[in-house]
C-alpha angles and dihedrals in degrees: 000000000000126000117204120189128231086287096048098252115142108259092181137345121185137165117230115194143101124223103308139048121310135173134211107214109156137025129190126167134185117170099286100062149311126283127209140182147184138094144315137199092180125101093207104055110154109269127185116170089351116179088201111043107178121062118223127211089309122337149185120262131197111198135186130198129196105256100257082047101241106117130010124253091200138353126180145153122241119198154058134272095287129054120310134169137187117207106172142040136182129187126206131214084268097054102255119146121212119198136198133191139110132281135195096179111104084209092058095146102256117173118222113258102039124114099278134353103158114152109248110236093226127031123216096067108108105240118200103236122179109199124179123210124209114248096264086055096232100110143042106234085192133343106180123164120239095205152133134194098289129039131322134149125166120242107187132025140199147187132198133199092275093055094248110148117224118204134191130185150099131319124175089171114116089203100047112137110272126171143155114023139004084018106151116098143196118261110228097011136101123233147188116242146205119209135166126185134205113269096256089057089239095109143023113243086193141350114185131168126227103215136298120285097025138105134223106233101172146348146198138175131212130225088270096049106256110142125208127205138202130194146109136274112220134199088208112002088204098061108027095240114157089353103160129166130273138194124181137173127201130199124249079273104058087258117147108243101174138349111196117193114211111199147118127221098260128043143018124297131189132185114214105168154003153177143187129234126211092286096049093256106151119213106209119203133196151089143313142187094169117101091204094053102146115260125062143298112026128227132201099247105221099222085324141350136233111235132196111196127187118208128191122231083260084058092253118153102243092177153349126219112177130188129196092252146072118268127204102164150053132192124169136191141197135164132209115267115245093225132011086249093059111082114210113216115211120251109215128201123194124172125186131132136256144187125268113177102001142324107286117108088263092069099046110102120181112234140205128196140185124214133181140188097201104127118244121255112223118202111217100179 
């Protein structure tokens, strides 16, 4: 984990890990710390007030570091005696942390109440589960699965003012829990999903699918409770044939309010990420290999190409920025103006990783860059 202040320099950069393999999936903040999951193979992770003290064959950890990265506030391991993984976290204004992810342990911790906590019959199929952790991070407040029969796991994860947790992800269930709008779903077929759930974790206020043959990447909400989606649609999900980018958003009601495709004529697209700014603009990441994707200028992708889309509240492409480089988050920014007549610009922050040299894992860096929209002042004197 690396912290880099408003200039880029790096503040702090730490490893967190024991003897074995680990993976960083998902980051949140707030002003007390720093928050990190992922999964870990190693017996020896790093634990401090954990509420689960011994690993299984591979599980899920949530971790929180102090806010200037040097101790942990909590550590802990989440998961059952087969492999579990957490990709995404969200952290509400009380310091509670909500994780998503996939698990195929039967003993995966659920606390009675939630939404649903039924035992699977078999174990091995990886199950979607949402938990909550108290602020403290000692204790789950609820940990419920979103499943059906087959395979699901959850890649991006929300929470509005209300403390309602949006998810978004991959079924391929026929039998995984829709309900509201856009309902109906595709036999045979995995989707990606939008689900949001009470407040309390014991129902489901919505759970729509976006289409067959797609998956759910990322998701935000706005203060009103719109959430926005990004993803890809794919022609054969397991070999990447006719994959292109998606972003969607859907009303407070689960009802679809635009689905924007993002896409040239040649080539493959995936979207990985995205984020909103104060108008309801949403700023879409991910990758291309296509040299008609839409936006100016073009680049040669080589093999692919990071690239940044904003998309209106109608869901209407407004511009494109690419970089030579792959992009797998999104981050934006946008303070309140001081006076109605002072205009604030949004600050946008995308990370990814690209090849320098050649292709082998040697040559591979990670990246950060900082956009913004503020308008430049020209001196013509």
């Amino acid at each position: 984990m690396t912290k880099l202040g408003v200039d880029g320099a790096i503040q702090f950069s730490t490893f967190l890990g024991g003897g074995d393999r680990e993976y960083g999936y998902g980051i949140a903040s707030d002003a007390s710390g720093v928050y990190v999951v992922g999964q870990t193979w190693s017996n020896d992770f790093p634990k401090k007030q954990a509420m689960q003290g011994q690993n299984g064959d591979a599980d899920a950890f949530v971790t929180k570091l102090s806010p200037v990265g040097n101790r942990l506030v909590y550590s802990t391991y989440l998961g059952g005696e087969n492999g579990d993984a957490a990709f995404a976290i969200a952290v509400d204004a009380t310091q509670a942390a909500y994780v998503g992810g996939f698990t195929t342990s039967q003993g995966f911790p659920r606390i009675l109440g939630s939404y649903d906590t039924d035992e699977p019959n078999e174990g091995f199929t990886p199950r979607a589960f949402i938990s909550k952790l108290s602020p403290a991070g000692t204790k789950l407040v609820y940990s419920t699965f979103l499943a059906g029969s087959v395979v699901d796991s959850i890649s991006g994860i929300a929470i509005d003012s209300n403390l309602s947790a949006y998810v978004t992800g991959e079924t391929c269930s026929p039998d995984f829990p829709y309900a509201g709008y856009e309902a109906n779903h595709f036999i045979g077929t995995c989707e990606a999903f939008v689900t949001k759930l009470s407040p309390e974790g014991d129902s489901m206020v919505y759970s729509a699918t976006l289409g067959e043959a797609s998956v759910g990447a990322g998701i935000v909400v706005d203060a009103a409770g719109n959430a926005y989606i990004a993803g890809i649609y794919c022609g054969d999900c397991g070999d990447n044939s006719g994959n292109f980018a998606f972003a969607a958003k859907l009303l407070p009601t689960g009802k679809l309010s635009y689905l924007t495709y993002l896409n040239g004529s040649d080539g493959q697209s995936s979207g990985t990420g995205i984020g909103i700014d104060a108008n309801g603009d949403a700023y879409v990441v991910g990758n291309t290999s296509s040299t008609t994707f839409p936006g100016a200028p073009p680049i040669t992708p080589n093999p692919t190409a990071g690239f940044l889309v904003k998309i209106d509240k109608t869901g209407t492409l407004l511009y494109t920025v690419f970089l030579g480089a792959s992009i797998n988050a999104v981050a934006v920014t946008q303070p309140k103006p001081r006076t109605v007549v002072t205009p604030t610009y949004p600050t946008i922050y995308t990370a990814g990783y690209r090849y320098t040299g050649g292709v082998a894992a040697g040559h591979e860096d990670a990246f950060v860059v900082k956009l913004t929209e503020s308008p430049v002042i020209v001196n013509n004197q």
